[in-house]
C-alpha positions as CSV (number, residue, x, y, z in Angstrom):
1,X,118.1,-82.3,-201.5
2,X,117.3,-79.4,-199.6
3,X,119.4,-78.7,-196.3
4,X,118.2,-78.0,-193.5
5,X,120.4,-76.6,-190.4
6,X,119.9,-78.3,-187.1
7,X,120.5,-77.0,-183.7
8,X,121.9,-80.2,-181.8
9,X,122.3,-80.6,-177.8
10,X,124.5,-82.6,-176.4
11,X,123.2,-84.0,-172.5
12,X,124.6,-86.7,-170.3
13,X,121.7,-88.5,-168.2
14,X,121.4,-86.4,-165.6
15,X,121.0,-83.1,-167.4
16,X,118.1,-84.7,-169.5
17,X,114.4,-83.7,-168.5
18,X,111.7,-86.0,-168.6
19,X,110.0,-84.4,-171.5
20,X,113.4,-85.1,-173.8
21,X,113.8,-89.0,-172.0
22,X,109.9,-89.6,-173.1
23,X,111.0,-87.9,-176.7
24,X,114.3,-90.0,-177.4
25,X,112.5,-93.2,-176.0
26,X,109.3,-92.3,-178.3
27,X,111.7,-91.7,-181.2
28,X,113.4,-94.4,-181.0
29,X,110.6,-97.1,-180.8
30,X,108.8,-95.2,-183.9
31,X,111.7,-95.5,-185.9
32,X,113.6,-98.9,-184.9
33,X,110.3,-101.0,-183.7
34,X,107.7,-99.6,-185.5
35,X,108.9,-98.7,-188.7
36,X,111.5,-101.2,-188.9
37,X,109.5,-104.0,-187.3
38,X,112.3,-104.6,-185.0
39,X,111.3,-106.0,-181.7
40,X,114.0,-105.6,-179.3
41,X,115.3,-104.3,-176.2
42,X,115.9,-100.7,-176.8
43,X,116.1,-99.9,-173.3
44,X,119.4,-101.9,-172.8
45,X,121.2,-100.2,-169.5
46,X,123.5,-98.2,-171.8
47,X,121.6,-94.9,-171.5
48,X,122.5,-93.8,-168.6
49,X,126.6,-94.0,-169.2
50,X,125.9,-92.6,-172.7
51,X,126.1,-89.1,-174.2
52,X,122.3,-87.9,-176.2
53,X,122.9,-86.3,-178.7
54,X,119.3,-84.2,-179.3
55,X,117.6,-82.2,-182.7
56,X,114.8,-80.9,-182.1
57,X,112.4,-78.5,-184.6
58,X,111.2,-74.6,-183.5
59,X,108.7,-76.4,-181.7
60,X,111.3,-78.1,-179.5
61,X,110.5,-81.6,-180.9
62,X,112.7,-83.8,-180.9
63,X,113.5,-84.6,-184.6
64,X,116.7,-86.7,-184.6
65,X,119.2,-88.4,-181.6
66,X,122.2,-90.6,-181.5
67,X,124.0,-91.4,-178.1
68,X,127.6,-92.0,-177.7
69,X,128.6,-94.6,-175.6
70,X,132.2,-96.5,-174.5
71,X,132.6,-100.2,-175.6
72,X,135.2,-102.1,-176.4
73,X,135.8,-104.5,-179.2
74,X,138.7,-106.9,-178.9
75,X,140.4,-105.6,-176.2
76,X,140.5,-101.9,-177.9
77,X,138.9,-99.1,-176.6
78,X,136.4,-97.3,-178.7
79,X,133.1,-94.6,-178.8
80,X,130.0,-96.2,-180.2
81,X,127.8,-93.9,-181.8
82,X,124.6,-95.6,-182.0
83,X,120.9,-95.7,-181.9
84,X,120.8,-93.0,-184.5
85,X,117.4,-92.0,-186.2
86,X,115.9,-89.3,-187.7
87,X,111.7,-89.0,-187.6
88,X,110.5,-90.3,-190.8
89,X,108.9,-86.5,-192.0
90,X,112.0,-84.6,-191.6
91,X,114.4,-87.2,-194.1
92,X,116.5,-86.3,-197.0
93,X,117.0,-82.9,-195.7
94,X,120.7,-83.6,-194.0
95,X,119.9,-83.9,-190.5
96,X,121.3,-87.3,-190.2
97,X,124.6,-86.1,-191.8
98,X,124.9,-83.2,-189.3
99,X,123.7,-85.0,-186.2
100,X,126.6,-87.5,-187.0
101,X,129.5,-84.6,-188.4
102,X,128.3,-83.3,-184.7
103,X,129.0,-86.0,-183.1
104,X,132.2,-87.1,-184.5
105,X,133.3,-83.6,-184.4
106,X,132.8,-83.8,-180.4
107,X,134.3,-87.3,-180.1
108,X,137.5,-86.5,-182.3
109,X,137.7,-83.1,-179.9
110,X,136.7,-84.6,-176.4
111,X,137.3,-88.7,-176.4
112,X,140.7,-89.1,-178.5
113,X,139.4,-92.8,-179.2
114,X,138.6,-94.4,-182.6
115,X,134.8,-94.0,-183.3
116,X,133.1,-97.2,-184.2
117,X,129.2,-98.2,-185.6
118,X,127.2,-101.0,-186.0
119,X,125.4,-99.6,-189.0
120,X,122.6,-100.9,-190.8
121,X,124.3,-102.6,-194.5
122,X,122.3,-100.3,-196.7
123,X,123.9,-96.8,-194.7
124,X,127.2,-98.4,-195.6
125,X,127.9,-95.4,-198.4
126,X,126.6,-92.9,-196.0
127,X,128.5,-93.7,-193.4
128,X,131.5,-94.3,-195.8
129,X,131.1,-90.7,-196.7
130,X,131.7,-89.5,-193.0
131,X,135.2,-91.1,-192.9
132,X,134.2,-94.7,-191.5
133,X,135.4,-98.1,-193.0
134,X,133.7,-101.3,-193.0
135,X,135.5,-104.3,-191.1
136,X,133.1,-106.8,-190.9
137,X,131.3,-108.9,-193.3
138,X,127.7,-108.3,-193.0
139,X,126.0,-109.9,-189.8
140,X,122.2,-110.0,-188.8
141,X,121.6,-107.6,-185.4
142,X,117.6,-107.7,-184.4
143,X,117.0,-109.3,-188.0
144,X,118.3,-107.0,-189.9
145,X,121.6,-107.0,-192.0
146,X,124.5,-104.3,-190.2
147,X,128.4,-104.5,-190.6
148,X,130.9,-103.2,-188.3
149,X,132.5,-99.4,-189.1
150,X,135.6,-97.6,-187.9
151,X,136.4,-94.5,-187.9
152,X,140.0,-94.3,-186.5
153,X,142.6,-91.3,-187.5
154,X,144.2,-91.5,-184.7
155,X,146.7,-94.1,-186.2
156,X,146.3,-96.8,-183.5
């Protein structure tokens, strides 16, 4: 696998333009609705509270994204890292493992709070990789298999 090095932004809402909104929205429905044949509500009110997490090529398109969010599961406190996707030409060269090692990286630094995922089932290696363990059995979101993740060395 060749790698190749990303240059990732990180923007709350206000500090994204409306070129990188249209991109992240675009993005997103190309790789969850589209390609996944998903249909859901990807616009779901969590954008605005979220951190975007943003990779974009030379040509400043936007090539991968994830955003960070709060939620809380059971009465614990957590960041969600979710809605990540990486544009179908520019796979298996490691830009989903740095987007991610980015973003934990900043929530580890910046949030203090256990990181959690809904990934999809088959990611479950990849995301075991970065550190996260599974605790949930798997469950259907939008149709498709995922299982809840943790990633929590904080010892709570």
């Amino acid at each position: 696998m060749e790698m190749r090095h990303i240059n990732v932004q990180l923007k709350n809402w206000a500090e994204l333009d409306k070129s990188e909104l249209y991109q992240l929205l675009k993005l997103r429905a190309e790789v969850f609705v589209v390609e996944q044949e998903c249909a859901y509500q990807d616009v779901d009110g969590q954008d605005p509270d979220a951190l975007h997490l943003l990779a974009a090529d030379e040509k400043q398109s936007l090539i991968a994204y994830a955003r960070l969010y709060d939620t809380q599961i059971e009465g614990k406190d957590y960041i969600a890292i979710g809605r990540v996707c990486t544009a179908e030409a520019f796979r298996g060269q490691g830009i989903s493992r740095q987007l991610m090692e980015q973003a934990i990286s900043y929530i580890e630094s910046n949030q203090k709070k256990p990181i959690t995922v809904s990934a999809q089932a088959y990611l479950e290696q990849f995301y075991q990789s970065l550190g996260f363990a599974t605790v949930s059995e798997p469950y259907l979101e939008d149709g498709i298999p995922h299982i809840r993740m943790i990633k929590d060395e904080l010892g709570a």
